[in-house]
Biopython code that builds the backbone (N, CA, C, O; Angstrom):
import numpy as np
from Bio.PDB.StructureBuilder import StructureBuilder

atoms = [
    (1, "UNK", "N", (0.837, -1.178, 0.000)),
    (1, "UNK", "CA", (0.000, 0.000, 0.000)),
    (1, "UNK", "C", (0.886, 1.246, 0.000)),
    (1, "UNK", "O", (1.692, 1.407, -0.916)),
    (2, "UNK", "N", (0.774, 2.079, 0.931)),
    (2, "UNK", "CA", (1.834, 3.425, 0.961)),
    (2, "UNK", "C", (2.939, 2.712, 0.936)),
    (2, "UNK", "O", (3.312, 1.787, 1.659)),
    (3, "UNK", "N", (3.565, 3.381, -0.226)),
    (3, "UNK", "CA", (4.777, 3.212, -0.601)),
    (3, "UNK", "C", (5.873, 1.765, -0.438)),
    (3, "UNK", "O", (7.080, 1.606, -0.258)),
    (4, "UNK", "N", (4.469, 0.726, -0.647)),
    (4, "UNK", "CA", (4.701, -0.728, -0.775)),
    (4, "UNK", "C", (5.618, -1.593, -0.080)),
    (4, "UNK", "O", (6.337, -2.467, -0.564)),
    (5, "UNK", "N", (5.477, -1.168, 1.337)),
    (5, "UNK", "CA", (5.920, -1.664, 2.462)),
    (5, "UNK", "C", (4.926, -2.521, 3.096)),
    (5, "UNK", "O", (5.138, -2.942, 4.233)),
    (6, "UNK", "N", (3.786, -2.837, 2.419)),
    (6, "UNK", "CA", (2.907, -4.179, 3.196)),
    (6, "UNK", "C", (2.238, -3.897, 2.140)),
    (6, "UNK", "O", (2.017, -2.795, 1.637)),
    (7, "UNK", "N", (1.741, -5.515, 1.631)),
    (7, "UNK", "CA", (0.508, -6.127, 0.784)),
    (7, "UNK", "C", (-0.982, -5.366, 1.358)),
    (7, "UNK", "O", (-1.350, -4.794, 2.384)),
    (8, "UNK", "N", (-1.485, -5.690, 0.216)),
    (8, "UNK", "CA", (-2.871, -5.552, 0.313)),
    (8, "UNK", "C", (-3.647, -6.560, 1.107)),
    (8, "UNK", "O", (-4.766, -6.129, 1.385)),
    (9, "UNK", "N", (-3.378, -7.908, 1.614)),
    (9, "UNK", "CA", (-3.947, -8.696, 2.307)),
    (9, "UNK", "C", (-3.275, -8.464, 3.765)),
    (9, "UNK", "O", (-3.585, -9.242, 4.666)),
    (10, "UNK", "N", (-2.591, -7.675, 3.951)),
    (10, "UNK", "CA", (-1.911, -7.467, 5.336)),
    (10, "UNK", "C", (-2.760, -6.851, 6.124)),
    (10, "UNK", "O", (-3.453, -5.926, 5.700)),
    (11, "UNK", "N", (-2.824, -7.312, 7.462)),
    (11, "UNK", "CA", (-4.036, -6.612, 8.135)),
    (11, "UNK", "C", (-3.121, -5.368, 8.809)),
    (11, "UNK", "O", (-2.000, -5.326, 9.316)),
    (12, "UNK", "N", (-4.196, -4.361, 8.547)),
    (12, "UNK", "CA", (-3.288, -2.898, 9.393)),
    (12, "UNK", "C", (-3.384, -3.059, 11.148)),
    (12, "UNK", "O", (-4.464, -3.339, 11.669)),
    (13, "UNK", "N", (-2.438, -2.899, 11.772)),
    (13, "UNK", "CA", (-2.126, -2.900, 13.278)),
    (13, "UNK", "C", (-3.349, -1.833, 13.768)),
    (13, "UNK", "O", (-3.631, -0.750, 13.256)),
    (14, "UNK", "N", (-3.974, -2.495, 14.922)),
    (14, "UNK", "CA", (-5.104, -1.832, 15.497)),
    (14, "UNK", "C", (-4.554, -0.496, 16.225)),
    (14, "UNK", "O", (-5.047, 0.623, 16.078)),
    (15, "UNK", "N", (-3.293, -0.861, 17.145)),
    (15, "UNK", "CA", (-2.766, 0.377, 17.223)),
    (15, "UNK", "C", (-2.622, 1.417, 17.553)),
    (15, "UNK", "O", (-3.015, 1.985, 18.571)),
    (16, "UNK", "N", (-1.743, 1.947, 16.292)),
    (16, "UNK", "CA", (-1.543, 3.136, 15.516)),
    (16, "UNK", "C", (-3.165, 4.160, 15.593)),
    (16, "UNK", "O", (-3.266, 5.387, 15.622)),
    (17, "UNK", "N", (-4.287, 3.095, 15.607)),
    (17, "UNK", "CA", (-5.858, 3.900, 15.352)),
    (17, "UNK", "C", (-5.840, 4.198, 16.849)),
    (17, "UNK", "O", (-6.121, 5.302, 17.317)),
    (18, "UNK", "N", (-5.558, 3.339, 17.421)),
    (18, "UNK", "CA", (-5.973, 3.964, 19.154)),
    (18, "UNK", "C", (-5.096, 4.874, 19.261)),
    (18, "UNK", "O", (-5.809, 5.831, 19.564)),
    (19, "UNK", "N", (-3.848, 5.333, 19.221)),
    (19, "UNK", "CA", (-2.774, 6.277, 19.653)),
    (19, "UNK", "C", (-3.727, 7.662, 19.087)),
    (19, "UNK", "O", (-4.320, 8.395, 19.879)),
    (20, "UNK", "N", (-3.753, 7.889, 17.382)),
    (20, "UNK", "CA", (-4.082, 8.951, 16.982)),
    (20, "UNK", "C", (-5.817, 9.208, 17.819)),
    (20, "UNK", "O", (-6.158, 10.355, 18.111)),
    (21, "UNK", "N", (-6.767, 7.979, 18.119)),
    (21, "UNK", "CA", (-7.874, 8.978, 18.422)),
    (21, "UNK", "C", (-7.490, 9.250, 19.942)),
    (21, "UNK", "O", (-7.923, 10.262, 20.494)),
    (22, "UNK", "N", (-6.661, 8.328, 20.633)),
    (22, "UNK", "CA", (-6.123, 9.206, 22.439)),
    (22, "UNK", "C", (-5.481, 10.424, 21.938)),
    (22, "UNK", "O", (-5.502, 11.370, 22.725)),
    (23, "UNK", "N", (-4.811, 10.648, 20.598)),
    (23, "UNK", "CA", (-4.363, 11.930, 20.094)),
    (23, "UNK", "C", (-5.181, 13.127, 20.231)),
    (23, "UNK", "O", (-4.982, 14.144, 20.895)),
    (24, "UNK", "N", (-6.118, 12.803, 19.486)),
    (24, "UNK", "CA", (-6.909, 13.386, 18.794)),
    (24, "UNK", "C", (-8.138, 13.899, 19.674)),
    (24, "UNK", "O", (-9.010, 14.703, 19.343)),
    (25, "UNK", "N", (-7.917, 12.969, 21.336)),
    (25, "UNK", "CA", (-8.991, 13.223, 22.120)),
    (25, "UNK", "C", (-8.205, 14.451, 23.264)),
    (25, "UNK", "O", (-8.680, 15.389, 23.905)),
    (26, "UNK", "N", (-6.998, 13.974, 23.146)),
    (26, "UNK", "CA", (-6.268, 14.927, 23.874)),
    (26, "UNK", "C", (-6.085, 16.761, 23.356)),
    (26, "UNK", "O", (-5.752, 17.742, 24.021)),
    (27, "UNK", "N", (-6.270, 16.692, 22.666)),
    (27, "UNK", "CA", (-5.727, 18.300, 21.632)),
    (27, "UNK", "C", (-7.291, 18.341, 21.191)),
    (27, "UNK", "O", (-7.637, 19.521, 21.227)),
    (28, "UNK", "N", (-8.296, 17.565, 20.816)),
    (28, "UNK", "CA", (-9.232, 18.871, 20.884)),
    (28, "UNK", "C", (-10.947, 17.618, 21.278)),
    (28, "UNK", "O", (-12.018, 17.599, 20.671)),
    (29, "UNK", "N", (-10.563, 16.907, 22.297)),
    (29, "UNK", "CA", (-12.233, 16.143, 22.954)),
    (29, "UNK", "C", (-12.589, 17.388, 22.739)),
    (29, "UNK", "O", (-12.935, 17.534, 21.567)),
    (30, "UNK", "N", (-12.681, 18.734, 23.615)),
    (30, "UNK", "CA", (-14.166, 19.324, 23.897)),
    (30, "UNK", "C", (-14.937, 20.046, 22.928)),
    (30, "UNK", "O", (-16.075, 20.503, 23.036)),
    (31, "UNK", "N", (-13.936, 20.085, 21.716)),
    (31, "UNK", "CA", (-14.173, 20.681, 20.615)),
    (31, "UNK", "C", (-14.934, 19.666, 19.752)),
    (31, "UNK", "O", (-15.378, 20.268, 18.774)),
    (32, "UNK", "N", (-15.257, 18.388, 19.723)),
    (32, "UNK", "CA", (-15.073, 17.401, 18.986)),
    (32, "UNK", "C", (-16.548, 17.066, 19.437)),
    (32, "UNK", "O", (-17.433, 16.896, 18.598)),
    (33, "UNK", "N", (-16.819, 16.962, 21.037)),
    (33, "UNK", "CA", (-17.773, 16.942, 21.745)),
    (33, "UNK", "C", (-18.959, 17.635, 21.669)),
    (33, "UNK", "O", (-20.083, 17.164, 21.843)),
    (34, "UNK", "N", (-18.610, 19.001, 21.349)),
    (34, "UNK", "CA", (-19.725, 20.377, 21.245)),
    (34, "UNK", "C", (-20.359, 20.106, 19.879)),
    (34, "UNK", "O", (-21.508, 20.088, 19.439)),
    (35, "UNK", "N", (-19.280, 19.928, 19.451)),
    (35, "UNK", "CA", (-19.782, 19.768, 17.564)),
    (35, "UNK", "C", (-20.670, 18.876, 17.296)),
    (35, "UNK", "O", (-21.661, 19.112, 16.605)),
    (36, "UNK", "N", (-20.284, 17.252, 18.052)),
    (36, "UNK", "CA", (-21.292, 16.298, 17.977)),
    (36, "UNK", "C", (-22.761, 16.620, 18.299)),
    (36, "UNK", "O", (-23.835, 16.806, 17.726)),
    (37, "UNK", "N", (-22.353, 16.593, 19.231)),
    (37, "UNK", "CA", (-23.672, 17.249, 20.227)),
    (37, "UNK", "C", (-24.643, 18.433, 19.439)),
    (37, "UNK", "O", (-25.874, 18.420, 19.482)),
    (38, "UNK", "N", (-23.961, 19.283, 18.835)),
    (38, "UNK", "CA", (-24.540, 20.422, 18.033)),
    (38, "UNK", "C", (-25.554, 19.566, 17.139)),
    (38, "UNK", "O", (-26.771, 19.725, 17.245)),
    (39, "UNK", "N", (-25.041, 18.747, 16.345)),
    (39, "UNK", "CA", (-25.775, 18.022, 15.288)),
    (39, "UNK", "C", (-26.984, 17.841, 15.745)),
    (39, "UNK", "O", (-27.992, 17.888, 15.041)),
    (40, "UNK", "N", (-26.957, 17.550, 17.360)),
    (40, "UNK", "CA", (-28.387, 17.275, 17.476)),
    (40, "UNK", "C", (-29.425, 18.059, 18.323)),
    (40, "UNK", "O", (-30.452, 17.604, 18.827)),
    (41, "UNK", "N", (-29.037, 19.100, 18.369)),
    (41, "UNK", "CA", (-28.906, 20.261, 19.122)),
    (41, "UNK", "C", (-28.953, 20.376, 20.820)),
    (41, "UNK", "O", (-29.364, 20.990, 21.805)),
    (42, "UNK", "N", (-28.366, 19.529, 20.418)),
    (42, "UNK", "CA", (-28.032, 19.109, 22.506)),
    (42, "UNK", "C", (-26.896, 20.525, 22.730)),
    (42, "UNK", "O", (-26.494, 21.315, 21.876)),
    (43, "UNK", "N", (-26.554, 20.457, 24.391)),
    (43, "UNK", "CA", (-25.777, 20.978, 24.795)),
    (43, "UNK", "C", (-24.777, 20.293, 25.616)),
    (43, "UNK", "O", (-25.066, 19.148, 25.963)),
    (44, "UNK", "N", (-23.458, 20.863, 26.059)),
    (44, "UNK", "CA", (-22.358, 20.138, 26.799)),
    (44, "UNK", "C", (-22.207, 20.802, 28.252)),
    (44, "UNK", "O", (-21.069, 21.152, 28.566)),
    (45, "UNK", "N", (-23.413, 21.040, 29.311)),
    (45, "UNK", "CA", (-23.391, 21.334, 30.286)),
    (45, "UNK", "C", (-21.785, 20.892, 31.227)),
    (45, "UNK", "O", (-21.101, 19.869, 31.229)),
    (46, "UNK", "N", (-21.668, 22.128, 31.899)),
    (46, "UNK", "CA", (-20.583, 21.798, 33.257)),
    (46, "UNK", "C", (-21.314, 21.960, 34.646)),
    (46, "UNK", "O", (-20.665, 22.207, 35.662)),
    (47, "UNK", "N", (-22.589, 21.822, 34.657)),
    (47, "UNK", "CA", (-23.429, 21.179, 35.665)),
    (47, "UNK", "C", (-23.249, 22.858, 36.635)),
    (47, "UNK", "O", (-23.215, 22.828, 37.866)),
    (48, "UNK", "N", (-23.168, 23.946, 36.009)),
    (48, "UNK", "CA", (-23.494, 24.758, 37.041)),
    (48, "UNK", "C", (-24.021, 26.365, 36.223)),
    (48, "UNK", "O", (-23.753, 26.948, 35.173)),
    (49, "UNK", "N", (-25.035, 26.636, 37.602)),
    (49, "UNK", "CA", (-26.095, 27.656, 36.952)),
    (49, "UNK", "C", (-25.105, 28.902, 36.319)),
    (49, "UNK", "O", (-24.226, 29.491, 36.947)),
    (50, "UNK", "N", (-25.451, 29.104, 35.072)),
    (50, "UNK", "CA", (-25.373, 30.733, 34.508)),
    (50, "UNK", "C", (-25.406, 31.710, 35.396)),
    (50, "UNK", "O", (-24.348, 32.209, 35.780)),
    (51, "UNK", "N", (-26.653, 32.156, 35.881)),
    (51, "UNK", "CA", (-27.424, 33.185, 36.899)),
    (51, "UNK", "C", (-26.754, 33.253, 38.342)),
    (51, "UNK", "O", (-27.038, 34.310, 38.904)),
    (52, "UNK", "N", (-26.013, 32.482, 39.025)),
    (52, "UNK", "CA", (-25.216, 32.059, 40.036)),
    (52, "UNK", "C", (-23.591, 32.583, 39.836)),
    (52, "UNK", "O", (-23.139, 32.675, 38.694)),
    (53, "UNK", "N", (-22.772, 32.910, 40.996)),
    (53, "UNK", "CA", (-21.429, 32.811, 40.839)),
    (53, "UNK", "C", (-20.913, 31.834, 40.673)),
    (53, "UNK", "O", (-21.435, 30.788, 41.059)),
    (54, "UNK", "N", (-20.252, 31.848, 40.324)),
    (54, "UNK", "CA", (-19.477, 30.639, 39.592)),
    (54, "UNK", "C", (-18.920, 29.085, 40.426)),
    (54, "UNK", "O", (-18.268, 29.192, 41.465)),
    (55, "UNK", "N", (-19.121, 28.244, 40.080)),
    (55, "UNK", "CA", (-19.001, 27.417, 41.060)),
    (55, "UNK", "C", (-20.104, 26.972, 41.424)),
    (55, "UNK", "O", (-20.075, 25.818, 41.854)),
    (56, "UNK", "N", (-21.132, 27.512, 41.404)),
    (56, "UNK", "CA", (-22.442, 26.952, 42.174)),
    (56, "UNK", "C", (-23.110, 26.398, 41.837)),
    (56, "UNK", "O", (-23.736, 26.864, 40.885)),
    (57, "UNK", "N", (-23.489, 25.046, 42.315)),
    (57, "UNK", "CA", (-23.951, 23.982, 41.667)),
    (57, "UNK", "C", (-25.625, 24.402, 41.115)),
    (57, "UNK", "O", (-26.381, 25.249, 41.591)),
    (58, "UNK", "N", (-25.826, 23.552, 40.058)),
    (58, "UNK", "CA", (-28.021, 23.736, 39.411)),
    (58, "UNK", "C", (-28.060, 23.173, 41.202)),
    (58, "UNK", "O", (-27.531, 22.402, 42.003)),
    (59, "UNK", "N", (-29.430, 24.543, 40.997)),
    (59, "UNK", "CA", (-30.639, 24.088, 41.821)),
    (59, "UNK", "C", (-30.467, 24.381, 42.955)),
    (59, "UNK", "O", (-31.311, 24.062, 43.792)),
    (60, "UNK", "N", (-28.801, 25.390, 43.465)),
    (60, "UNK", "CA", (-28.358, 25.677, 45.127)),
    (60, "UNK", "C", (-28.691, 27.098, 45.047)),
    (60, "UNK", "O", (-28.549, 27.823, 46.032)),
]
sb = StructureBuilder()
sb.init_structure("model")
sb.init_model(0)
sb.init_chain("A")
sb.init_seg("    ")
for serial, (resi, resn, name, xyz) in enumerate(atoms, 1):
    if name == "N":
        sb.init_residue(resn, " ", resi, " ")
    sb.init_atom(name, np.array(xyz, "f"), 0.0, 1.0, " ", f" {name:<3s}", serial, name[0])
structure = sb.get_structure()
């Protein structure tokens, strides 16, 4: 395949796929997260009220 260092019947190493998405979760999950979520027009709550100082938990 790339640059014909393994056949086409060679199975690709599982891996290499886990490293890049722990990569890929590291440098941008929350970005990755919002977006999903957008699709369905959900939100990515941090479990504390707007209207409140900061820190303060919904519903105190």
């Amino acid at each position: 395949m790339a640059f014909g260092l393994i056949s086409r019947r060679q199975p690709i190493p599982f891996g290499p796929f886990l490293a890049l998405g722990a990569l890929l979760t590291l440098l941008w999950g929350q970005v990755l997260i919002e977006a999903y979520l957008a699709l369905f027009s959900l939100s990515w709550g941090d479990g504390v009220n707007p209207d409140s100082s900061p820190g303060t938990p919904v519903g105190a």
